[in-house]
N, CA, C and O of each residue as an XYZ file, in Angstrom:
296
protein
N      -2.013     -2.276    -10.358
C      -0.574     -2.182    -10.425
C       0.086     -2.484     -9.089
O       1.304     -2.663     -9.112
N      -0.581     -2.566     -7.878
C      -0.128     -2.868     -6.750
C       0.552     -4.072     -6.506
O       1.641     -4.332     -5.994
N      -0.475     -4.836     -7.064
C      -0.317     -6.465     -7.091
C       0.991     -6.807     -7.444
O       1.416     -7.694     -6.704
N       1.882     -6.404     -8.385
C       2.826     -6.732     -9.173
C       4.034     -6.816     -7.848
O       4.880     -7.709     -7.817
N       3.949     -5.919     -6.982
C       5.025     -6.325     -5.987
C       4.573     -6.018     -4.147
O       5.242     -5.819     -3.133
N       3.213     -6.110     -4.422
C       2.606     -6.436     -2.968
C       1.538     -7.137     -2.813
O       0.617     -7.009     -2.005
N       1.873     -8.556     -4.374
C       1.044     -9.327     -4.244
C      -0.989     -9.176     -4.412
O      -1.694     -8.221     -4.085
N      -1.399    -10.506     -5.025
C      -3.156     -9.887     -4.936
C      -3.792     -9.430     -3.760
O      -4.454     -8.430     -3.482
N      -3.355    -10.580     -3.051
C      -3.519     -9.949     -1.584
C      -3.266     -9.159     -0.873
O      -4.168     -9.001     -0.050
N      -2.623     -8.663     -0.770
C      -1.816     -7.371      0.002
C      -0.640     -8.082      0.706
O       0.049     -7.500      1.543
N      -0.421     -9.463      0.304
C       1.116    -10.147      1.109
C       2.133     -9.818     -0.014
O       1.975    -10.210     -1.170
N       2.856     -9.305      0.270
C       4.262     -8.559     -0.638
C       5.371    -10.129     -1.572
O       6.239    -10.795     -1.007
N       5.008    -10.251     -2.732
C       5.981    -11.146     -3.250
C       7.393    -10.685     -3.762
O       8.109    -11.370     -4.493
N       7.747     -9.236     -3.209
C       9.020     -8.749     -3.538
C       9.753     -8.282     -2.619
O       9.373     -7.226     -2.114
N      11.075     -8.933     -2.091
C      11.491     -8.850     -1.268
C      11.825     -7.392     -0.567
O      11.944     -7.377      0.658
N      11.943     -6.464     -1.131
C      12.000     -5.072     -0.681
C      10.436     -4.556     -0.810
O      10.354     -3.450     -1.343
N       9.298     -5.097     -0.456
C       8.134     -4.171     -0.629
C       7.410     -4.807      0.228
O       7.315     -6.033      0.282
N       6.784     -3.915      1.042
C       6.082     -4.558      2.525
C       4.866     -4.821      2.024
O       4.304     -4.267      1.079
N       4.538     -5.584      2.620
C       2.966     -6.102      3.004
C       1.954     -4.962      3.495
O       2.083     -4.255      4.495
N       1.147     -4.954      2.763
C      -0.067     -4.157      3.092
C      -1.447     -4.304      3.400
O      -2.305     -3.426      3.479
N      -1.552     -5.609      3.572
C      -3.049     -5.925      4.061
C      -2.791     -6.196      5.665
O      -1.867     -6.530      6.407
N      -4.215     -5.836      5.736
C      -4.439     -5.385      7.428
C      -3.527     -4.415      7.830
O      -3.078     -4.573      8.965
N      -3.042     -3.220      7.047
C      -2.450     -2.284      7.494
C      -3.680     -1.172      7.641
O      -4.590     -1.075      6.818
N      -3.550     -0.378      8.797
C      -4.094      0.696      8.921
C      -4.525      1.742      8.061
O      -3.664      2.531      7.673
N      -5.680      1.889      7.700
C      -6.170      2.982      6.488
C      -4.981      4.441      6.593
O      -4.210      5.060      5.860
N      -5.308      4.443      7.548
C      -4.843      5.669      7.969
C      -3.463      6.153      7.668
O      -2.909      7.184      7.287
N      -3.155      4.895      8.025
C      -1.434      4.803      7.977
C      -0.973      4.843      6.516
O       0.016      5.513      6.220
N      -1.734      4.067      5.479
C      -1.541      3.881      4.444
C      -2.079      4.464      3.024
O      -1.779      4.193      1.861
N      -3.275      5.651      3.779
C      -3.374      6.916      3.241
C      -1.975      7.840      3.416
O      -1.442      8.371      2.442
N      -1.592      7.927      4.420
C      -0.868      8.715      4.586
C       0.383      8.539      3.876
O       0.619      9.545      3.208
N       1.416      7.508      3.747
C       1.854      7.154      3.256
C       1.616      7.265      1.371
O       2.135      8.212      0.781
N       1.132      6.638      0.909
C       0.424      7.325     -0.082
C       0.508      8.725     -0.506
O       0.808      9.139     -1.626
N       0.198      9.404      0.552
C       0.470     10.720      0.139
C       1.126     11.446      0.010
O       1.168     12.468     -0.674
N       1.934     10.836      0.893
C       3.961     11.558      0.981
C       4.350     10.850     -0.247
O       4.818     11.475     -1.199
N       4.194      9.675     -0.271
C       4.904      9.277     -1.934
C       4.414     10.434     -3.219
O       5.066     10.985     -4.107
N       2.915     10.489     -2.822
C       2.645     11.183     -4.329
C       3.189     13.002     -4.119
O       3.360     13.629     -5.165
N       3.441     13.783     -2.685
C       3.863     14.701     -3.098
C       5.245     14.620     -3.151
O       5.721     15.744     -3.307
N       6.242     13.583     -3.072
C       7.694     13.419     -3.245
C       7.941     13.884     -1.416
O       9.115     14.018     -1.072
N       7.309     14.012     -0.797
C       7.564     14.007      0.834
C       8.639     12.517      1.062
O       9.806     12.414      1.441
N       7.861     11.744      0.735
C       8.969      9.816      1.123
C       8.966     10.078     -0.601
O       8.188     10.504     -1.455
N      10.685      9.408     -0.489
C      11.181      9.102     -1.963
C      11.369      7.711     -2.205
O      11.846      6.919     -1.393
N      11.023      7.479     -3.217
C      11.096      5.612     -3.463
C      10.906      5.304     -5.270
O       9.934      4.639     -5.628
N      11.385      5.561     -5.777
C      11.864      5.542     -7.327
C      10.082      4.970     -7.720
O       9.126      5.676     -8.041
N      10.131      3.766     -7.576
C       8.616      3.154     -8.274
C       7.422      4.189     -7.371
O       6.665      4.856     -8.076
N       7.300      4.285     -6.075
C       6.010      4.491     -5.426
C       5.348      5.771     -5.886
O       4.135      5.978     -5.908
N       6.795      7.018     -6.432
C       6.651      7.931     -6.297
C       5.671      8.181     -7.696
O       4.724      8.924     -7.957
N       6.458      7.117     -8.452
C       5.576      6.972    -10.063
C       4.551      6.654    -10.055
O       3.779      7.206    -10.839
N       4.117      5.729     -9.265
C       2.575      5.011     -8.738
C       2.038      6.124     -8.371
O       1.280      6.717     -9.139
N       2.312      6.572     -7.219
C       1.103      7.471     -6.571
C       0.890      8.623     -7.129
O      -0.296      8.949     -7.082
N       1.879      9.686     -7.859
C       2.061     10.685     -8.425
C       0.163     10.809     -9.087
O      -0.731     11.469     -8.558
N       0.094     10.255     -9.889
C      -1.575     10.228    -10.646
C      -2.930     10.214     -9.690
O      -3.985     10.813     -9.898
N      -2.525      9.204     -8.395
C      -3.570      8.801     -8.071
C      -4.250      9.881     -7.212
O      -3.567     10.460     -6.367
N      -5.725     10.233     -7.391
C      -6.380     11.193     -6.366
C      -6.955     10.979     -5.220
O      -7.333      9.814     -5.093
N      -7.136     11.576     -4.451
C      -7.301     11.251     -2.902
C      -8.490     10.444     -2.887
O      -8.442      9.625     -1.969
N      -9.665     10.374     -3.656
C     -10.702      9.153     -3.715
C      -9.968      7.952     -3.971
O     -10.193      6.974     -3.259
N      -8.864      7.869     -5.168
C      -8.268      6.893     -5.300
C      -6.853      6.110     -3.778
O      -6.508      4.930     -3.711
N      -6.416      7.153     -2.917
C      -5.871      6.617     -1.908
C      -6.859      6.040     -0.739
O      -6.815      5.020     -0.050
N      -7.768      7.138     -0.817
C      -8.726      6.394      0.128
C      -9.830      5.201     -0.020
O     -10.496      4.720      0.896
N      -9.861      4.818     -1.500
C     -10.185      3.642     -1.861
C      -9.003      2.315     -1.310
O      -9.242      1.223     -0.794
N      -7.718      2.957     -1.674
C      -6.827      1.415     -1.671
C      -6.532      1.251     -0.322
O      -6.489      0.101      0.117
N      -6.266      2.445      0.609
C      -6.406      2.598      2.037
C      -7.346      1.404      2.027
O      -7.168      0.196      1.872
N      -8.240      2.047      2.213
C      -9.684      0.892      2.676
C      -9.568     -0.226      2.760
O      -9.610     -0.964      3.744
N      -9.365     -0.478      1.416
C      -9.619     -1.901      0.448
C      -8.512     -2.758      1.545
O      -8.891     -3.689      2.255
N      -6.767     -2.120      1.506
C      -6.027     -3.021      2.178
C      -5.811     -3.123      3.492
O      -4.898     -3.806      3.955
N      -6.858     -2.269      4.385
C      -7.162     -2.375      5.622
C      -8.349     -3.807      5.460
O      -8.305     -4.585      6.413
N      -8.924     -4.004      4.815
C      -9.854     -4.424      5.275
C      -9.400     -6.126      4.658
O     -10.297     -6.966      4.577
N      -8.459     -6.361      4.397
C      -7.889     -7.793      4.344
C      -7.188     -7.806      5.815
O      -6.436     -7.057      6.437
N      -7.844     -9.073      6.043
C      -7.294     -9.435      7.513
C      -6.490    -10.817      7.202
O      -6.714    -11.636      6.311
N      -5.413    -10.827      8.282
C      -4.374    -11.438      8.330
C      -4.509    -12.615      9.444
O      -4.936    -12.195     10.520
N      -4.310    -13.603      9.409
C      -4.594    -14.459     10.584
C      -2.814    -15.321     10.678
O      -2.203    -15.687      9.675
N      -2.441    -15.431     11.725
C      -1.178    -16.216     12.408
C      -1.934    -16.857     13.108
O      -2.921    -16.697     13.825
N      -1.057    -17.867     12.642
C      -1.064    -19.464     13.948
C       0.290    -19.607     13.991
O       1.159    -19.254     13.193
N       0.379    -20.506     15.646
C       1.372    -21.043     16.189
C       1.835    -22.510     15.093
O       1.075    -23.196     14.410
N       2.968    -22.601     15.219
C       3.382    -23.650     14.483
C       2.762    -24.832     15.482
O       2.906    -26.021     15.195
């Protein structure tokens, strides 16, 4: 269900929803977790995460830490 507005990859195809690959596990556990106890409010995230259990944040943590992002110079 992620995919739908932060993309397969973790590059965000919806203009209000950030990008999450090569983001910090940590960061994005955490996050995660304020959504699911209503700590950060955000109409969709709060619905998303609400279910998911901490094996399940620390799976997607992982997963979208571990897509790496590469920039080049034009």
């Amino acid at each position: 269900m992620c995919a739908v507005c932060h993309g397969q990859s973790g590059l965000s195809t919806a203009p209000d929803a950030p990008h999450l690959a090569g983001q910090p596990a940590l960061y994005l556990e955490a996050q995660l977790e304020s959504y699911r106890s209503g700590a950060r409010r955000h109409a969709v995230m709060n619905v998303v995460a609400k279910p998911l259990s901490d094996a399940d944040i620390a799976d997607l943590a992982a997963w979208f830490a571990s897509i790496r992002i590469e920039a080049t110079a034009p």
